[in-house]
FITOR-591342 format. One line per 8 residues: for each residue x, y, z of N, C-alpha, C, O. Coordinates in nm, 2 decimals. Layout:
BEGIN
X/Y/Z/X/Y/Z/X/Y/Z/X/Y/Z ~ ...;
This chain:
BEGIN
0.39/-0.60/-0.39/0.39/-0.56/-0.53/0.36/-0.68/-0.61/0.42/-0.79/-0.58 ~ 0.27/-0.68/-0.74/0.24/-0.81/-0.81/0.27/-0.75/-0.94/0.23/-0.64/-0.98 ~ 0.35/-0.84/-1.01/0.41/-0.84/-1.13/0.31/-0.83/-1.25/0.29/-0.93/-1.31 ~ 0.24/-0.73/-1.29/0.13/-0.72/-1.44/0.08/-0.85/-1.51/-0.01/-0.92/-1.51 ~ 0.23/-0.82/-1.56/0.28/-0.97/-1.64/0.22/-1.11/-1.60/0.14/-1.18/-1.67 ~ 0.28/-1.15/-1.45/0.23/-1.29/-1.41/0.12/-1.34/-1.32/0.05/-1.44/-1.31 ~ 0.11/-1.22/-1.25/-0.01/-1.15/-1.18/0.04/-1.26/-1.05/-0.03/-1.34/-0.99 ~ 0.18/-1.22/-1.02/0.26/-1.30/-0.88/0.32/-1.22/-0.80/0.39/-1.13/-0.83;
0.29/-1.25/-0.69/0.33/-1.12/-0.54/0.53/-1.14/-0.61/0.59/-1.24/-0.64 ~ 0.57/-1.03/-0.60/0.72/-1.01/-0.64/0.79/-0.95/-0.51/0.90/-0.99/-0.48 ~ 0.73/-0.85/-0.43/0.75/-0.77/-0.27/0.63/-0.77/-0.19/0.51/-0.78/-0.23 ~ 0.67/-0.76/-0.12/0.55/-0.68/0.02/0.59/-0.62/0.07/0.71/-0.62/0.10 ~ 0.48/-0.49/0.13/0.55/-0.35/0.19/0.52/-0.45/0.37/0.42/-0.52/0.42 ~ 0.63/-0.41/0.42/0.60/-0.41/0.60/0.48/-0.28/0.62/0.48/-0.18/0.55 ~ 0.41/-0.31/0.71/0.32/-0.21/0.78/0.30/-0.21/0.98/0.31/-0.31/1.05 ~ 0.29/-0.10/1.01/0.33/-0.16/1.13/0.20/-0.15/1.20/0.20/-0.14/1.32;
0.09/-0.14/1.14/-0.05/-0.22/1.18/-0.12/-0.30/1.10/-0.09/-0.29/0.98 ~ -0.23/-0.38/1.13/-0.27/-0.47/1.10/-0.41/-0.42/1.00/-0.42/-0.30/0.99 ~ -0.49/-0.48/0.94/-0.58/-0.45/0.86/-0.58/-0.34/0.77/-0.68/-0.28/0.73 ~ -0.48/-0.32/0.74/-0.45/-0.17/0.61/-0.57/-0.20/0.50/-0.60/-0.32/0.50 ~ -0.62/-0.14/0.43/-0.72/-0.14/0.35/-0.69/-0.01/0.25/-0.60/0.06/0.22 ~ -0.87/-0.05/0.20/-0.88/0.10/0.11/-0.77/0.15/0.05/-0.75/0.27/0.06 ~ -0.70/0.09/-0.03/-0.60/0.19/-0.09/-0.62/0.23/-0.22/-0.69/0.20/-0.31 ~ -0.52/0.34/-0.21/-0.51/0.44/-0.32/-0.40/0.48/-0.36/-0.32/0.51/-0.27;
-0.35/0.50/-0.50/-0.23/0.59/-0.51/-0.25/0.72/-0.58/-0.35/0.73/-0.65 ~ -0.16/0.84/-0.56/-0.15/0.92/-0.54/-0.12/0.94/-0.74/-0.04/0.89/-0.83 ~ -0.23/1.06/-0.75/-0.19/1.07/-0.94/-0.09/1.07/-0.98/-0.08/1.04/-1.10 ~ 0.00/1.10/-0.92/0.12/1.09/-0.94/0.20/0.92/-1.00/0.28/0.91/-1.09 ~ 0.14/0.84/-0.91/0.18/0.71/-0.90/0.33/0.73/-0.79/0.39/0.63/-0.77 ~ 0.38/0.82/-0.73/0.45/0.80/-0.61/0.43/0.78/-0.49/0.51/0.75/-0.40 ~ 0.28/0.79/-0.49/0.27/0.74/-0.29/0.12/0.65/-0.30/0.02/0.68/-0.36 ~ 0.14/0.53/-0.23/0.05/0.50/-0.18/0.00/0.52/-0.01/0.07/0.55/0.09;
-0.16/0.50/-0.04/-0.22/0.54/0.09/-0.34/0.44/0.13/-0.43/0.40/0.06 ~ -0.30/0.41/0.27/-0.35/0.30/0.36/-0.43/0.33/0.39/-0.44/0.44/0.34 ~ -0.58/0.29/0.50/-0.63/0.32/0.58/-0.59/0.23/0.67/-0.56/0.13/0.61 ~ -0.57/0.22/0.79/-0.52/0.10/0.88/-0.67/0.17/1.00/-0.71/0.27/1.06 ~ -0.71/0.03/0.94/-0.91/0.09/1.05/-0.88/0.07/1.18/-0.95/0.15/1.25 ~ -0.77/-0.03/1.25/-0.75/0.00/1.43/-0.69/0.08/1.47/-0.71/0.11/1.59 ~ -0.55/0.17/1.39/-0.47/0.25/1.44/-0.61/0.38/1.43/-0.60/0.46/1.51 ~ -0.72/0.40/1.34/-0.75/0.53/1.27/-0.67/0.57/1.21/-0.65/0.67/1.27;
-0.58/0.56/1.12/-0.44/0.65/1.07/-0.52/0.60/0.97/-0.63/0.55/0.96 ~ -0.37/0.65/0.85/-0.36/0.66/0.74/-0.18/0.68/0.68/-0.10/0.77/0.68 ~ -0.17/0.52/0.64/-0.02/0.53/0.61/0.04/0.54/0.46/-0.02/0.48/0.37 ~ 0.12/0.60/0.45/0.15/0.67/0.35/0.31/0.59/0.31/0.41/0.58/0.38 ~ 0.30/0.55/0.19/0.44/0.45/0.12/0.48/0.52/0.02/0.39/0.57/-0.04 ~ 0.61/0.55/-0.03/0.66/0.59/-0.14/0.69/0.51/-0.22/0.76/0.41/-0.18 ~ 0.67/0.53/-0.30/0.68/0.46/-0.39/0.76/0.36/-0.48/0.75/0.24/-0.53 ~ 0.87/0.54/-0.48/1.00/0.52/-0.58/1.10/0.48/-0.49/1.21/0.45/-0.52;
């Protein structure tokens, strides 16, 4: 997560594969979504 304001990493989400990409969040702004290109998946974070 990077703070607007200072534009400084503040968290990081764990993932439990490597190269997550492509992301997107959800109109909502409650879920983000990964592509992780070696699993083929697609991981899904909440947000709140």
């Amino acid at each position: 997560m990077i703070a607007p304001a200072t534009d400084r990493v503040e968290k990081t989400i764990p993932l439990t594969l490597h190269n997550a990409h492509r992301l997107t969040l959800s109109p909502s702004g409650r879920k983000l979504f990964t592509e992780n290109e070696e699993g083929a998946s697609i991981t899904v974070v909440d947000m709140c």
